[in-house]
C-alpha positions as CSV (number, residue, x, y, z in Angstrom):
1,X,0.0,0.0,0.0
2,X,1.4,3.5,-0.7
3,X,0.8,5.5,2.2
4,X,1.7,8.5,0.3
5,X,4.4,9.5,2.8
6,X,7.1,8.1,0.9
7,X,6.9,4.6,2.4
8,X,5.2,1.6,0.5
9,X,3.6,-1.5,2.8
10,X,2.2,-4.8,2.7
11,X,-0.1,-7.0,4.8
12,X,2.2,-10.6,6.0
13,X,0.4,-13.2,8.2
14,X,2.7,-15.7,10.0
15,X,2.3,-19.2,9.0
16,X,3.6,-22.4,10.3
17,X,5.9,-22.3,7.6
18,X,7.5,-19.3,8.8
19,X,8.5,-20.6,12.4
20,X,10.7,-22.6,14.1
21,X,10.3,-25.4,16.4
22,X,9.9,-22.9,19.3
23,X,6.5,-21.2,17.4
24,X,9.0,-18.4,16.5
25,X,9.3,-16.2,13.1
26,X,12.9,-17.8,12.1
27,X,14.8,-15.2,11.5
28,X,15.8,-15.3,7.5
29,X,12.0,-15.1,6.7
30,X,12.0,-11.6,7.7
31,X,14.5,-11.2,4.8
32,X,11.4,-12.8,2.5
33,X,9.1,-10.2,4.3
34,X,11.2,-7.7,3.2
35,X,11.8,-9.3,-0.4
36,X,8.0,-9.6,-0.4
37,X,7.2,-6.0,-0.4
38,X,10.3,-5.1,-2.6
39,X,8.8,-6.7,-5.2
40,X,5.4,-5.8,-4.8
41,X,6.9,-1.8,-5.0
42,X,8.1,-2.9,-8.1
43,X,4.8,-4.4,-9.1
44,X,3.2,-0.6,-8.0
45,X,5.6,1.2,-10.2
46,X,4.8,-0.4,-12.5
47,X,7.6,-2.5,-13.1
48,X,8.0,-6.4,-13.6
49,X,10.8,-8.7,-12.9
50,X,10.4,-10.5,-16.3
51,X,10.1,-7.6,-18.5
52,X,13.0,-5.3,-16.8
53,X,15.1,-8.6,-17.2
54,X,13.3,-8.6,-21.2
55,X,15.1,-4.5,-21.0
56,X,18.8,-6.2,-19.8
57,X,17.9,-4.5,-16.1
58,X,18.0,-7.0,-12.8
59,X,18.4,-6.2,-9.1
60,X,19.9,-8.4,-6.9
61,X,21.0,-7.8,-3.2
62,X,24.4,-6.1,-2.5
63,X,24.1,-6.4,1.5
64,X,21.6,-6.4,4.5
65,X,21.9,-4.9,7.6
66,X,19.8,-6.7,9.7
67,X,18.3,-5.8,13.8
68,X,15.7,-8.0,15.4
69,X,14.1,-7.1,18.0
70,X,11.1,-8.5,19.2
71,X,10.0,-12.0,17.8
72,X,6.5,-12.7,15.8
73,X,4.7,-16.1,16.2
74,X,2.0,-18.4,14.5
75,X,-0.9,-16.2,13.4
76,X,0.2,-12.7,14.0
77,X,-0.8,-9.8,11.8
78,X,2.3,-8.1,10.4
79,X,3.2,-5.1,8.1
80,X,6.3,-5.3,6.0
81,X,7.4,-1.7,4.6
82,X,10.0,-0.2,2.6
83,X,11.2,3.3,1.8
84,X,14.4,4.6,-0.4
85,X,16.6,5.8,1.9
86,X,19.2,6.3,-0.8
87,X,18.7,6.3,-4.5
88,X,22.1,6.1,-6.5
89,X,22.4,5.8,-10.3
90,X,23.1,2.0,-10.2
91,X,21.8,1.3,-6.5
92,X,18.7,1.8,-4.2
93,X,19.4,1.7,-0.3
94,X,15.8,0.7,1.3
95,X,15.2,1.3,4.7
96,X,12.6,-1.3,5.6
97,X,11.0,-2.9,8.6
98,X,8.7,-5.9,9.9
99,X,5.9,-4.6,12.6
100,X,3.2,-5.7,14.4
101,X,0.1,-4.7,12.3
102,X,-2.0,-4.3,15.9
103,X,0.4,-1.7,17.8
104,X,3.4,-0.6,15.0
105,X,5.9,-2.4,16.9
106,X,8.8,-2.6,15.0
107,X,9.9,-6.6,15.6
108,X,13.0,-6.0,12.5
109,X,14.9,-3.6,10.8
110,X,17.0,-3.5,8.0
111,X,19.0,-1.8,5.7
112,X,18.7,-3.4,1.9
113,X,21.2,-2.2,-0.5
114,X,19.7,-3.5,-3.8
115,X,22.0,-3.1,-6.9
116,X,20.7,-3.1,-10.2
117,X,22.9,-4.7,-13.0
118,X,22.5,-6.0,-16.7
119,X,21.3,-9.6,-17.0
120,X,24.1,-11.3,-18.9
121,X,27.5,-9.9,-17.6
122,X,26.0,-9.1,-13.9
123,X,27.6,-5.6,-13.5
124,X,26.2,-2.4,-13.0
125,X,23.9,-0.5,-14.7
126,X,22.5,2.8,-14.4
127,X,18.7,3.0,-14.4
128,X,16.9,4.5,-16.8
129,X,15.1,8.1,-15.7
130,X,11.6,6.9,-15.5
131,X,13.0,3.9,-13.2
132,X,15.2,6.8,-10.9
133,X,11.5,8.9,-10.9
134,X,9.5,6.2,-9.8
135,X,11.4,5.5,-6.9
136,X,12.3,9.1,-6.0
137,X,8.2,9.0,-4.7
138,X,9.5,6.7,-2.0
139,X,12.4,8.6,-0.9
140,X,12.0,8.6,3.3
């Protein structure tokens, strides 16, 4: 959802799936969260995985910065968001985090650096203008 505020979220509910003996939220899921509403921002722009790759555009994950803080469980309502914290010409650094759809706590943070690179060779590439203006709405 765009909020308008420069910040784009999406509904998760925990599944079984997502846990660990313990009933907890193992921790690399929050990472799919995260991925999750990434790609649905995409999606919102306007923008698909398969045709950017058709255009010789990708992104893949440079690094993560990654604090948990509070754990989710079986059933629990979350809300994973993302925001540009930094847009460069061949990188966008998200600011996202995993809350608690009931009360806004934040239960993970993270830093995303996402680079975006051509599809055959893997290095970078510069985005094209209309790319850098779509995500310049979710500067934070």
């Amino acid at each position: 959802m765009d909020t308008g505020e420069g910040e784009f979220s999406i509904p998760i509910r925990v599944y079984i799936e997502d846990t660990d003996a313990g009933g907890i939220v193992y921790y690399v899921n929050y990472l799919k969260f995260m991925e999750r509403v990434r790609t649905e921002l995409l999606r919102h722009l306007g923008f698909q995985h398969y045709s950017l790759a058709d255009e010789d555009y990708q992104f893949v994950v440079h690094s993560a910065n990654v604090k948990y803080s509070r754990p989710a469980r079986v059933d629990d309502a979350l809300i994973s968001t993302a925001k540009v914290a930094k847009l460069g010409k061949t990188y966008i650094l998200f600011s996202q985090q995993v809350k608690k759809a009931e009360d806004d706590r934040v239960l993970c943070e993270a830093e995303i650096k996402v680079a975006c690179v051509d599809t055959v060779k893997l290095k970078p590439r510069a985005m094209n203008n209309d790319m850098r203006a779509a995500f310049q709405r979710f500067m934070g």
